[in-house]
C-alpha angles and dihedrals in degrees: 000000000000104000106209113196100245102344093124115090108178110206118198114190100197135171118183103345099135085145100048119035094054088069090031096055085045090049088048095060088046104051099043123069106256084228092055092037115085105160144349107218115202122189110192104199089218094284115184112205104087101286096124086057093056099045084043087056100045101049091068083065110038109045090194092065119092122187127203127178126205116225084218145034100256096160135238098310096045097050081045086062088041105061092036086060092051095041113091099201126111084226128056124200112185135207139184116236096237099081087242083120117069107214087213084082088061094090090040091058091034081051084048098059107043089045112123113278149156088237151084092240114177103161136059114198134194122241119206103220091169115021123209101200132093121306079247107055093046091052086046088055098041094067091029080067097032084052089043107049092045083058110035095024096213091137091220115153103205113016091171091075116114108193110086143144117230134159118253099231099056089040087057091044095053123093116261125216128157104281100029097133088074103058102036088123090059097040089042090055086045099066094044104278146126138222138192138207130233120189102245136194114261118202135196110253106258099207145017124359137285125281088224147066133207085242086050106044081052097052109040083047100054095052084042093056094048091057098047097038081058084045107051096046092054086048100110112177124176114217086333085160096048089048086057090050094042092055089050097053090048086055093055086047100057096038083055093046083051091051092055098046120097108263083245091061098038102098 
C-alpha cells in the first residue's frame, strides 16, 4: 500500500446516531494511521437527538474531526456530497454513522485500490460475507443485487455497503440525485472506470433503528434504478478512462519535477 502523508479524508453521512458516531469517530482515529489521516468529516442530516452535541463535544478534543450540520433533512446521498465536498483529501473512505462499518477495513479497501491493475480502478467497495441484520433484511438485499445487477450490469455484490474507498475527483465529477450513494459501482462503470471488492466486517448496530424499511428500501429503489438505468445509457464520454490516467501521469510528472528543483525554487 502506497501511504500517502495526509492523502486519506474519512466522510460519515449520520441522522440521529447520538448513540453511535461518538465510538465510531474514536475508532476511526484508532484504526487509521495519524500521517494518512488528514481529516474525519461528519454531516450530521439535522438530526435531532442530541448528535450535534456529541460531535460538538468531540471536536474540542480531536482536531481531525470537522463537523459540519445541514439546515435541512436532505437524506444519505446528499450528507455524502456533502461531506465529499468538505473533505480535502485526493482519496475518500466513507462510513455510515451507525458503527456497522468498522473503520479497520478502511486500509484493506485503500490497499485494494492502489494495487497493481490493468484498469483504471477509482473505488474500493465492502463486501458483507456474514451479515449481521434481520433474516429479513439480508433476504431483502440479496434480490435487490441480484435486480440491480441484471439491469445496471456493475457487477457489484453488495452495493449496500457503505464503507469505500473513492477518489475525491471522480466522486465530485459524477452526477448527483437523491439516492446516488447506492448506485457509485454503476456510475463509476459508466465513466470509464473500474472498482474492486474487498470482504468487510459487518457490525450490529449498537443503538437506535434503522432509517430505513424493507417497503421502502423497494420502492425508493425501483423508481432509483429506472432513472439511472436511463442515465447511465445517455452518458457519452469520450476516453473518460485515458483523461484519469493522464492526470495521473501529469501528477507523477510534476511531483518528480518538484523533487529535481533546487529547494529555493520548490513553492
Amino acid at each position: 500500500m502506497a501511504s500517502r502523508e495526509g492523502s486519506l479524508s474519512v466522510v460519515i453521512p449520520a441522522f440521529n446516531e447520538a448513540g453511535n458516531i461518538g465510538d465510531l469517530v474514536i475508532e476511526t482515529i484508532d484504526a487509521v494511521p495519524a500521517s494518512l489521516l488528514r481529516e474525519i468529516v461528519v454531516v450530521d442530516d439535522c438530526s435531532d437527538d442530541g448528535t450535534e452535541d456529541v460531535l460538538k463535544r468531540l471536536s474540542v478534543t480531536i482536531p481531525a474531526l470537522r463537523y459540519v450540520r445541514h439546515g435541512a433533512r436532505a437524506g444519505q446521498s446528499a450528507a455524502l456530497r456533502t461531506g465529499v465536498r468538505t473533505a480535502t483529501a485526493p482519496l475518500i473512505a466513507t462510513m455510515d454513522g451507525d458503527g456497522q462499518n468498522d473503520p479497520r477495513d478502511i486500509l484493506k479497501l485503500l490497499a485494494a485500490l492502489e494495487a497493481p491493475s490493468g484498469e483504471t480502478v477509482v473505488l474500493a467497495g465492502g463486501v458483507r460475507t456474514q451479515r449481521r441484520a434481520e433474516a429479513s433484511k439480508r433476504i431483502a438485499s440479496k434480490a435487490a443485487n441480484w435486480i440491480r445487477d441484471a439491469v445496471l450490469a456493475d457487477h457489484c455484490p453488495d452495493t449496500g455497503c457503505g464503507i469505500k474507498v473513492i477518489r475525491r475527483d471522480v466522486f465530485m465529477d459524477l452526477p448527483y440525485f437523491s439516492g446516488m450513494h447506492r448506485y457509485l459501482p454503476a456510475l463509476v462503470r459508466a465513466y470509464g472506470c473500474a472498482a474492486v471488492y474487498v470482504p468487510v466486517n459487518d457490525r450490529p448496530r449498537r443503538t437506535g433503528v434503522s432509517k430505513y424499511s424493507n417497503l421502502g428500501r423497494a420502492l425508493i429503489g425501483i423508481y432509483d434504478l429506472v432513472g439511472v438505468r436511463w442515465l447511465i445509457r445517455r452518458t457519452v464520454l469520450p476516453n473518460r478512462s485515458t483523461a484519469l490516467a493522464l492526470r495521473e501521469q501529469e501528477g507523477a510528472h510534476r511531483s518528480l519535477a518538484q523533487q529535481k528543483e533546487p529547494a529555493c525554487l520548490q513553492s
